[in-house]
N, C-alpha and C positions, 0 to 999 in steps of 0.2 A: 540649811533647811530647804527642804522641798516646795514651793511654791506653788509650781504647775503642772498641774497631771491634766495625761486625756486615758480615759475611763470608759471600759466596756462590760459590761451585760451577754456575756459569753452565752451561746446556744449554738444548738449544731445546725442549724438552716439559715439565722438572723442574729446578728451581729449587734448591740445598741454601743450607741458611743457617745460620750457627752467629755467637756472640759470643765476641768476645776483648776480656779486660781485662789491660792489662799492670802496672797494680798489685797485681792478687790472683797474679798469673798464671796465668789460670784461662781454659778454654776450653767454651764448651758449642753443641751441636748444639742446633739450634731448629726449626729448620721445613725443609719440602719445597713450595717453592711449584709450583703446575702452571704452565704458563705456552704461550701462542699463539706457534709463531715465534720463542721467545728473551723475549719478554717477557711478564711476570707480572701480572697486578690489580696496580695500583699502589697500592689503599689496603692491601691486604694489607703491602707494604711500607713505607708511613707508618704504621700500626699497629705495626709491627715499631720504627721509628725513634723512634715515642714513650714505645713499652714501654722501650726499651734504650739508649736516648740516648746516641749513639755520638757520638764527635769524627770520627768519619772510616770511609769504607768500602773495603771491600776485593775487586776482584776476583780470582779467580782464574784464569790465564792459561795455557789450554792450547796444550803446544805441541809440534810433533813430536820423535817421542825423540830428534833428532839437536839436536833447540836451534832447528829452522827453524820458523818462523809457519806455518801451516794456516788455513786458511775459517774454523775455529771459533776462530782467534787473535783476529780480525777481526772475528768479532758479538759475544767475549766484548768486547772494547773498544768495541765499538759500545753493549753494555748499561751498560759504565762511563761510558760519555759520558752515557747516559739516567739512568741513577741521579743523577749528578752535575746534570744539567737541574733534575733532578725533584725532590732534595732538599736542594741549594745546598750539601750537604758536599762535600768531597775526596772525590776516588779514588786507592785506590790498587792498583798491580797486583804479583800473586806468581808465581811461575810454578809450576804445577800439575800440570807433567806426573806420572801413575802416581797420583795422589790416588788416582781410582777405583777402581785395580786393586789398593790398598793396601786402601784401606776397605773393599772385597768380604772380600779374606781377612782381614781384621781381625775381620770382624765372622760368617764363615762357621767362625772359630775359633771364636770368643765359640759358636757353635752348639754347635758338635762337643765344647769342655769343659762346656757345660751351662750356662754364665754368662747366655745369651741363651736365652730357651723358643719365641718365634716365629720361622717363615724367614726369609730375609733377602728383604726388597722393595727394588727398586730404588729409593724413598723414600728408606728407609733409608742406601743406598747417598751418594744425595747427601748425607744431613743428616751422616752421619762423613766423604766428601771434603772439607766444607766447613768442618767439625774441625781435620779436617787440615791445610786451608790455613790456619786460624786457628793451629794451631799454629807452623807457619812461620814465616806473620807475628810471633806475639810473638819467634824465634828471630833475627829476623832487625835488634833493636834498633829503638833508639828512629827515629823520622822526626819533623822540626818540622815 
């Protein structure tokens, strides 16, 4: 069984990453990679892989609110084929729709109750979508 995934929030300019470990069950936001086009520095992301040594990655898979595939259904899958190239783990996919619109207001509460002292950057934004979808993922049980 899978235990440990690290987990991105695929875009084509900003990157979000978070880890999920399904023994603690514990989720944490980690980085906001920039990236050209959908793809990021890839040592940034084997730095990432060494620091957190994951069994398996995770993309997240946006999709239009009715359930239909979209252009960015298709490059998010296309960066899971390249992750997978490029680090010989599994991929695997959640689907992600409202992540974004979730972590905005998650995180423009955190403002407004005071929990949070700086704005929200769209950084930010990605590194709690990718939370998010880490949180899914551990909800969504075990995968061998």
């Amino acid at each position: 069984m899978v235990s440990r995934a690290l987990v991105f929030d695929f875009g084509t300019r900003r990157i979000g990453v978070a880890s999920a470990n399904r023994q603690a069950q514990t989720t944490t936001a980690l980085a906001t990679l920039q990236a050209r086009d959908g793809l990021p520095d890839w040592r940034e992301i084997a730095q990432l892989i060494r620091d957190w040594q994951p069994e398996a990655l995770v993309i997240g898979l946006p999709r239009n609110t009715d359930g239909s595939e979209s252009d960015m259904t298709a490059r998010a899958r296309a960066f899971g084929g390249w992750l997978a190239e490029h680090s010989g783990l599994g991929v695997q996919e959640i689907d992600e729709r409202f992540t974004s619109t979730e972590a905005e207001a998650l995180l423009r509460d955190q403002r407004r109750d005071g929990s949070r002292s700086r704005r929200v950057r769209p950084g930010d934004i990605d590194r709690m979508a990718a939370e998010l979808i880490a949180q899914t993922w551990l909800r969504s049980g075990p995968v061998p």
